[in-house]
N, C-alpha and C positions, 0 to 999 in steps of 0.2 A: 640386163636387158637382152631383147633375141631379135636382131634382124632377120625380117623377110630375106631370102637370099637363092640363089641358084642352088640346082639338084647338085648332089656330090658326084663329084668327078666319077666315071668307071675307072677301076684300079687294076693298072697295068702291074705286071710281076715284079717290076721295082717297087710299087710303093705297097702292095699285100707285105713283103720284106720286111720294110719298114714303116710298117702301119701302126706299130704300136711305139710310143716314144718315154723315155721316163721323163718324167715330173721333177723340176728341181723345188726346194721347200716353198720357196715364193711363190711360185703357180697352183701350188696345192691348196698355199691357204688362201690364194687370193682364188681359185676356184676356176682356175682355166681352163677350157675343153680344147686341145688340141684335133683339127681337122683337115683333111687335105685339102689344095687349094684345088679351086676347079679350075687352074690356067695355072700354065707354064710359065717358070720363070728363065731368061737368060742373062748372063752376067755379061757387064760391060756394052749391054744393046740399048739401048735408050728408045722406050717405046710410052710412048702418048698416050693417053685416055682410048679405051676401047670396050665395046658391049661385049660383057660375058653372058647376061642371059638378059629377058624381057620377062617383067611379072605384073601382072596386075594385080593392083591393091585393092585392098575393101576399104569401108573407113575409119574403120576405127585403125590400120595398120598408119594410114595418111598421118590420122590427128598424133597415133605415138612418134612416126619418122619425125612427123612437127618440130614435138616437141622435146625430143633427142637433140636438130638443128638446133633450137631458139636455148636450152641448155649446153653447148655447146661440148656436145661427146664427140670421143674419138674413138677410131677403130685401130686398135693394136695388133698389126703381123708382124709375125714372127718367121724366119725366114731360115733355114739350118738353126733353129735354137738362136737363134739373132734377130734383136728388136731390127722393125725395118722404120728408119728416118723420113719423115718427109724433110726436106731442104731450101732454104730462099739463099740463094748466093748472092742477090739483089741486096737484101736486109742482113746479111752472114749470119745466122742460126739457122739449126736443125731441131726438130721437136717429134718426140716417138708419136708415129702411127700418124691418120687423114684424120681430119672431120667426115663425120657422117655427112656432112652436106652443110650448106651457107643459104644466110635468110641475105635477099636482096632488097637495101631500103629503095622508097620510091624514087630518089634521085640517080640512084644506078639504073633501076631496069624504065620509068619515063611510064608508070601506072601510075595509077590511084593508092596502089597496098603493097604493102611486100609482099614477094617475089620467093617461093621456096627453091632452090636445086638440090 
């Protein structure tokens, strides 16, 4: 699948460097396109949810993000060649990569329908 997503980063003289990366066997066969992120990472900083870009959607983009959510995909970063974890310290497991997003039943969000984010 292809999320809609933010413009690529402009490439500062570090990352033209190291623009191109080798493939190890499992990403080959598994068909992985390595791309620059478009934001910064800092190690040991702990930073919250934040807007990288704003897009608008057409509908048929809507009805695919949908159904991405209601099948519940995930987005795998990869970080220096390192899967990046999401973590519950609450429930103690880690599990590679986000969800694309969560369906909200009507007793969470106090509608009539579920709720996409």
């Amino acid at each position: 699948y292809d999320l809609p997503s933010c413009d690529a980063p402009v490439m500062n003289n570090f990352r033209r460097k190291h623009k191109t990366q080798r493939k190890n066997l499992g990403a080959r066969l598994q068909g992985l396109e390595l791309k620059p992120a478009p934001y910064v990472l800092k190690i040991l900083q702990n930073i919250n949810c934040m807007t990288l870009c704003e897009r608008n959607l057409g509908f048929r983009e809507v009805k695919s993000l949908r159904k991405l959510v209601e099948r519940q995909y995930r987005v795998h970063f990869t970080f220096d060649q390192l899967p990046v974890l999401m973590r519950s310290s609450e429930l103690n497991y880690a599990v590679r990569g986000y969800p694309v997003g969560f369906k909200a039943p009507p007793s969470y969000t106090g509608l009539d329908h579920d709720e996409f984010y």
